[in-house]
C-alpha positions, 0 to 999 in steps of 0.5 A: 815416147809419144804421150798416152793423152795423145795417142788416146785424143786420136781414139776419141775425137772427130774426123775435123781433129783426127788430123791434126791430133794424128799428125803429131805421133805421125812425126815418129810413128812414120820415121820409125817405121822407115827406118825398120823398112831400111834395116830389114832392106839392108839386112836382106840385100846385104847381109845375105839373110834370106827371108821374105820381107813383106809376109813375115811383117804382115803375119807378124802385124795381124797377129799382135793385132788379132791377139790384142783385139782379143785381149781388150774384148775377152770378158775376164781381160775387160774387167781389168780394162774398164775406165782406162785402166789399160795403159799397164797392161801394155806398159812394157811394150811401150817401153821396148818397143816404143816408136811404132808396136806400142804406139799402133797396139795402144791405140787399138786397144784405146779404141776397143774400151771406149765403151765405157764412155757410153753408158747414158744413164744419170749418176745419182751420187753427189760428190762428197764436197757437195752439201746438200740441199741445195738452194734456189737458183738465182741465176736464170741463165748461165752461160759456160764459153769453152774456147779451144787451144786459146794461149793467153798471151796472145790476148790483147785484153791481157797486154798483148800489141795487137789488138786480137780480143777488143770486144772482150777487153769491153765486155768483161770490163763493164760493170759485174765484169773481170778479167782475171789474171794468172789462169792455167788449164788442168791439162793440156788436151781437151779430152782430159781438162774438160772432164776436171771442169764439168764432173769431180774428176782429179789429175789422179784418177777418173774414177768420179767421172763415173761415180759422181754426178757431172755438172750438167747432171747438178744442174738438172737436179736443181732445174736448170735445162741443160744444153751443150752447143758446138761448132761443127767442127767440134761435133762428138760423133756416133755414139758419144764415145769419148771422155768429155763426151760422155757428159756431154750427152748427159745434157737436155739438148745436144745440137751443133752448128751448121756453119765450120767457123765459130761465129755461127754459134750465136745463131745456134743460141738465138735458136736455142733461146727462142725455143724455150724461154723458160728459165733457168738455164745452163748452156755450155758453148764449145767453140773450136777456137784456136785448134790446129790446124789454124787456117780454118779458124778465121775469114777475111773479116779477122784479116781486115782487122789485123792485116799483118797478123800471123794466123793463130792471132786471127784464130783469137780475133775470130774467137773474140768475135765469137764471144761478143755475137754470144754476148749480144744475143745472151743480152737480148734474152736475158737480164739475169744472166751469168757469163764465163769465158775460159779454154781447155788448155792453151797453146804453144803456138805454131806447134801444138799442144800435149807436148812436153812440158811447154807452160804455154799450153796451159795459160789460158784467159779466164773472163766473168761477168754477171748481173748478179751482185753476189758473184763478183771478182772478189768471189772468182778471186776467192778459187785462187790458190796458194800458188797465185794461179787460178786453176781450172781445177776450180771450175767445178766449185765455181759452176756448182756454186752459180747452180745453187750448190754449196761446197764444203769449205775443207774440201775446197781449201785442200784443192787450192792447196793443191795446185797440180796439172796433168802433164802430156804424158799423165802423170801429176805434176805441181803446176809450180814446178812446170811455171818455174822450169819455164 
């Protein structure tokens, strides 16, 4: 059965991931429905059934659709429907008829509810872990690097052969600057590890995603500017109608990069920074990184530098350049500054992600530096968990302390404790039992 997660990041994402997303439930989806033509043939030309093969189908087609359409628009069906809650509702025909019915009915249904990730309006409930008030901003500027598909493994700053990350081997090392070790993802699709990372969204609902203040909304609370820049390639289309989308479009500024590859996101920066210089700040960076399909993901200076690599090393390199052009422009404009790069989710290379219950896509890197003394590796040590992972889970706390907030210690310490990940096929599983199977 292919997985909901994934089914759903076809819904929600732009024409640049479509394909790549598509292609996988392509692999049975397009099989499956070979094969029911075959039948249906041999049924007719050999069994004799007399029947007109191509307009049944399609009566039968327009119906399931028509009547699912009606279904997810129907007022009194949508209450039940809202914030997603429509995987049950056809729960037992994707049991019966998984391969082909269920997969396409699921998807237009996804796609008639994507409404609810379209309401613009800031939520005024804080998180109850949040204390409040809260305090000063020390930090003028805060810089939050999401990378994309990013297998920790393949990092040279992590112990991998081939020298894919050495500028931020140099970065993070320097004074206030950590590399830190045994990090994992909360999820294996984007669409579902980002909102664990930017609101006080859990593995096992999402109901705080829409009754909780986001991250970005704390930050303007305690009067940062907020601002989301992204690659072209990872532009939230229309009206922000998808999952990370909708906190997306909660920040001050929302502005993508002209240039497809990711090295055109410092020039987005210095624009940005140019602009307005008036701190504080907090600006997520959403790179493309290492996202399939991988040819599109580097240039000829990635292949210069690593001439014998495969193409998902260079897809790091080129990310590791990214994050040094980032750097250098956040040093020309601040001298208060604090700076993290980690991943949505990992990546088994050379397949994908969202599928099975592969460790690799979600081992990710995690990197810290900043210039205030007060967050320092000891204090990003202090998120670990019980498991010895770091978990992005902990993003949140992390980001509301750096914005100023405190975050009561009992909550926190029951998070660590509860080490668990969103699986490709959503359920909740202890991260243990996924490291371990490996």
């Amino acid at each position: 059965m292919i997985s909901d997660s994934l089914l759903d990041s076809i819904v929600e994402t732009n024409s640049y991931e479509l394909l790549s997303m598509a292609k996988q439930a392509l692999m049975i989806i397009g099989p499956a429905f070979i094969a029911t033509l075959l039948i249906l043939f041999i049924l007719k030309k050999f069994v004799c059934i007399k029947f007109r093969l191509f307009i049944p189908i399609t009566i039968y087609v327009l119906i399931l659709f028509t009547l699912l359409y009606y279904l997810g628009s129907y007022s009194v069906i949508k209450s039940d429907l809202k914030r997603g809650a429509y995987k049950p509702a056809i729960g037992v025909m994707r049991k019966c008829y998984s391969a082909v019915l269920a997969n396409l009915a699921y998807i237009l249904v996804s796609y008639t509810t994507t409404d609810i990730y379209s309401n613009s309006h800031e939520i005024e409930k804080f998180n109850d872990a949040v204390l409040l008030p809260p305090n000063k901003p020390d930090n003028d500027l805060i810089v939050f690097i999401m990378g994309e598909s990013s297998f920790v493994n393949r990092y040279s700053s992590y112990g991998y052969h081939k020298q894919t990350t050495p500028f931020m081997t140099n970065i993070f090392s320097q004074n206030g600057g950590c590399i830190m070790p045994n990090s994992h993802s909360a999820a294996a699709f984007t669409r579902d590890s980002i909102p664990m990372t930017l609101s006080f969204n859990v593995p096992e609902s999402d109901d705080n995603l829409f009754n909780n203040k986001s991250i970005i909304e704390m930050a303007k609370f305690n009067h940062y500017k907020t601002y989301w820049l992204a690659s072209k390639r990872q532009v939230i289309q229309g009206t922000f109608n998808t999952k990370f989308g909708f906190i997306a479009r909660k920040s001050d500024v929302v502005s993508f990069s002209e240039e497809s590859l990711d090295i055109g996101l410092s020039q987005l920066l210095e624009d940005t920074l140019q602009k307005d210089d008036a701190p504080p700040k907090f600006i997520l960076v959403h790179l493309r990184g290492s996202h399939q399909p991988y040819e599109g993901d580097y240039d000829d200076i990635d292949k210069q530098a690593l001439p014998d690599a495969e193409e998902y090393d260079l897809t790091v390199h080129h990310t590791d350049r990214t994050v040094k052009a980032l750097y250098d422009v956040i040093n020309k404009y601040s001298d208060n500054y604090t700076i993290i790069y980690t991943s949505d989710h990992g990546e088994i290379v050379n397949v994908g992600h969202g599928i099975g219950d592969n460790v690799d896509q979600f081992l990710i890197p995690f990197m810290f530096i900043s210039t205030n003394p007060r967050y320092n590796c000891e204090y990003i040590e202090s998120f670990r968990g019980e498991s010895g992972y770091l978990s992005g889970l902990m993003n949140k706390y992390i980001l509301s302390n750096l914005l100023g907030y405190e975050i009561d210690q009992a909550t926190l310490n029951k998070e660590k404790g509860n080490d668990r990940v969103v699986m490709p096929n959503s359920t909740v599983r202890p991260f243990s039992e996924i490291l371990n199977k490996h």
